[in-house]
C-alpha positions in Angstrom: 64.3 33.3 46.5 63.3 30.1 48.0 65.0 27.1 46.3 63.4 23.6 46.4 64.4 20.4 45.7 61.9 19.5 42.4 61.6 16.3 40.9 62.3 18.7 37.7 66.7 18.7 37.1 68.1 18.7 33.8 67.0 16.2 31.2 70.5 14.5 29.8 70.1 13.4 26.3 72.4 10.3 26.2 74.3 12.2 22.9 76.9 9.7 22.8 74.6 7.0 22.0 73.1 8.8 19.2 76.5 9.9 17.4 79.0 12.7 17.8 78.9 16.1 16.2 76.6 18.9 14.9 75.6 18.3 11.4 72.7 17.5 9.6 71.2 14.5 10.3 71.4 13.3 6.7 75.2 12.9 7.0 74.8 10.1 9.7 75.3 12.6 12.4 73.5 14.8 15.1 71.8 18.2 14.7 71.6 20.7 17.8 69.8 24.0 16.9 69.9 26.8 19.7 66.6 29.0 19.7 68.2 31.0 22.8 67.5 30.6 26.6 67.5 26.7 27.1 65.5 26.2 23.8 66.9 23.7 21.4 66.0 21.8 18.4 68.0 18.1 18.0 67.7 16.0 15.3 69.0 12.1 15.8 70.9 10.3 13.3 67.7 8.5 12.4 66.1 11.6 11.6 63.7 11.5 15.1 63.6 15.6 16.4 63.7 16.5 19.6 62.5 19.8 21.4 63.7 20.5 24.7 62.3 23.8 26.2 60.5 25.8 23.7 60.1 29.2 25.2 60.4 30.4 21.3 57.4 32.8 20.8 58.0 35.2 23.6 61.9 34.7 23.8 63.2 37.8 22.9 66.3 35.9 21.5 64.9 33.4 19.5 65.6 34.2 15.7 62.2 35.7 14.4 62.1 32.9 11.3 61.4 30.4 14.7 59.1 32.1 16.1 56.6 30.6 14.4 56.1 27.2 15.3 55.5 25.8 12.0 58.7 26.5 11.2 60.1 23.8 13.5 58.6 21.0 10.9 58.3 17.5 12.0 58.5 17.2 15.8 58.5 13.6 17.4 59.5 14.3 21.5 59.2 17.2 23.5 61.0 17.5 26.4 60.5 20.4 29.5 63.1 20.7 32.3 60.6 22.8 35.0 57.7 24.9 35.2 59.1 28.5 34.9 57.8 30.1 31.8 60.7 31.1 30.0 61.2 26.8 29.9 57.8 25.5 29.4 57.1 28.3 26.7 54.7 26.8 24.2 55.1 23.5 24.9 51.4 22.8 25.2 50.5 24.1 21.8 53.6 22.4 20.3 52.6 18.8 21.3 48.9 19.5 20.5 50.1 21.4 16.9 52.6 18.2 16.2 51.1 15.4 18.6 54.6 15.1 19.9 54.7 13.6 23.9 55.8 16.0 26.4 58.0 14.4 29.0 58.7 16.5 32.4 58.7 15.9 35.8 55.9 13.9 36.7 53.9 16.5 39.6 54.4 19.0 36.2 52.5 16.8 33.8 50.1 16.3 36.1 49.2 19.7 36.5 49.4 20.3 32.6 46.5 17.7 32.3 44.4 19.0 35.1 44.5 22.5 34.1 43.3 21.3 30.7 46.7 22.5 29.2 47.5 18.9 27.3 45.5 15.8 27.4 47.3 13.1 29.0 47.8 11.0 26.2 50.4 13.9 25.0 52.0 14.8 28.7 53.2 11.2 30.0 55.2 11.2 33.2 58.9 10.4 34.0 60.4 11.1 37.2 64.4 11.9 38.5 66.6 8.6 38.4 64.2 7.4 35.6 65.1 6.7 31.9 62.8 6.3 28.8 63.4 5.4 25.5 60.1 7.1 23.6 62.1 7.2 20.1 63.4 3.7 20.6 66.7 1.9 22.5 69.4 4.2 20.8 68.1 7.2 22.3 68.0 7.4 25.8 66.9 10.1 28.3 67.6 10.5 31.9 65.9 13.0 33.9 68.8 13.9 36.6 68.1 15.9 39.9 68.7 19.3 40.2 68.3 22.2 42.4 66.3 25.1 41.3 62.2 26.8 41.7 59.5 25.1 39.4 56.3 27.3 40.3 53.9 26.9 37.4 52.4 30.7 36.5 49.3 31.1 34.2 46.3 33.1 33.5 43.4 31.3 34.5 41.2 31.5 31.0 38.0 30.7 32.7 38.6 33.4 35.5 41.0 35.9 33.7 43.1 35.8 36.6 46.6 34.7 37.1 47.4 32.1 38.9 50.6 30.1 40.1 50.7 26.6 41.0 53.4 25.3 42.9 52.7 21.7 43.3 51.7 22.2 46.6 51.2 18.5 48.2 48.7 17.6 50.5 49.8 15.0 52.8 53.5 15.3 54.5 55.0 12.3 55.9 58.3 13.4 57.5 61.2 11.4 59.3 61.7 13.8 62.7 64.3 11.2 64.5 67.7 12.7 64.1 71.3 11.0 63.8 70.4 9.5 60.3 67.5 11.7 59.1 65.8 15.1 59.8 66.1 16.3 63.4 62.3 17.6 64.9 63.8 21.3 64.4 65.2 20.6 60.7 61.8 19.1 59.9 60.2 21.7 61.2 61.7 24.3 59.1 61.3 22.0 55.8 57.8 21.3 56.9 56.9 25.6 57.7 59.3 27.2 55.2 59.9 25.1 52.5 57.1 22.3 51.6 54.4 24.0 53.3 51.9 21.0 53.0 48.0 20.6 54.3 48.7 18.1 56.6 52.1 16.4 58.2 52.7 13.2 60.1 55.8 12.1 61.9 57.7 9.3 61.6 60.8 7.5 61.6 61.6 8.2 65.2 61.4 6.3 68.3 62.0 2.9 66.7 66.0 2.6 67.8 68.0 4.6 70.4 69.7 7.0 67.7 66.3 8.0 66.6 65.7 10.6 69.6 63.3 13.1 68.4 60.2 13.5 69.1 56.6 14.9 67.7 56.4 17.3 71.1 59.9 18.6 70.1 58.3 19.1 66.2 55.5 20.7 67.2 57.4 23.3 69.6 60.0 24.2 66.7 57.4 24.6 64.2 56.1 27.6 65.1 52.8 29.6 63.3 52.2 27.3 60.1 48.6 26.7 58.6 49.9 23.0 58.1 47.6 20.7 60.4 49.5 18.3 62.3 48.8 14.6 63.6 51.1 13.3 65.7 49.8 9.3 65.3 51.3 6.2 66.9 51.8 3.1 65.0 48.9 1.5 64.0 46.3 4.3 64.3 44.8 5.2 61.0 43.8 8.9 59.5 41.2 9.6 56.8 41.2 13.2 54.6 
């Protein structure tokens, strides 16, 4: 399986600012139901519940009383880790049921709204590195990087087809100089194997003696790709 670097990782809920332990939230402390896989249900100390990856319906582990979404009650964040279905689950038709947010990496939401999946007003974007605080300043999420797939897979309603979405990006703009970035051959297996973009341009080469690679050498090591190339020079100007 190919492994790519998403903008997905592991969203940290900042427990410790919330309050310690596992009991109800009435008794001033903090709630964390398991509904199997990475599904959980968290309720603050102020009563605020939190979702993180309801694959609930078709999770062959998650209790059958929780398989019906009602049953959750009061939802006020949702939160989704990556794409794969056993993590985004029925995260659309939560928010929409509860008019919860769903927060996930940001190329995610994106594709959630243009497939017509949530409206944007209920899939806002966050990104790795960032924090929000949706519920208010005591409760704080980081979105953290980690390494794993994030392929979205769905059947097309319009078309009856399935389709898988992979947050392809159009544009590539790759450092090919060596020493302290990418070499031209390391770029070039990235840019074939791994990202697999429309369209890639060069850079960060040439500007300092260190920074030895080349476009030439790029476009030798990268082989049979459908990726279109444009090897510009600095102030020369492309249009798509």
């Amino acid at each position: 399986m190919r492994y790519h670097a998403r903008w997905l990782a592991m969203l940290v809920l900042a427990l410790s600012t919330l309050a310690a332990g596992t009991t109800s939230a009435q008794s001033g402390k903090v709630e964390v139901l398991w509904l199997g896989q990475a599904a959980f249900k968290i309720t603050t100390v102020s009563g605020k519940v939190i979702v993180i990856d309801p694959f609930l319906t078709q999770n062959p582990k998650t209790p059958p009383q929780w398989k019906n979404l009602d049953a959750l009650g009061k939802v006020d964040l949702i939160l989704v880790t990556h794409a794969h279905g056993d993590h985004i689950g029925d995260a659309p038709e939560l928010a929409k049921k509860t008019n919860a947010p769903v927060y996930a990496p940001a190329g995610f939401n994106q594709t959630l709204v243009a497939l017509g999946l949530l409206p944007a007003n209920l899939s806002p974007r966050m990104n790795k590195g960032g924090t929000i605080t949706p519920l208010g300043p005591d409760i704080k999420i980081t979105m953290t990087r980690a390494e794993h797939s994030s392929e979205f897979a769905w059947k097309n309603p319009a078309t009856g087809k399935d389709e898988v979405h992979v947050g392809k990006p159009d544009l590539l703009l790759i450092p090919i100089g060596g020493h302290f970035v990418m070499s031209p051959q390391d770029a070039a297996v990235a840019t074939r194997d791994l990202i697999k973009p429309k369209f890639a341009v060069p850079m960060h080469y040439g500007t300092f003696p260190p920074l030895k690679g080349t476009p030439q050498e790029y476009m030798q090591a990268r082989g049979t790709t459908s990726t279109k190339l444009f090897p510009i020079n600095p102030g020369d100007k492309l249009e798509f």
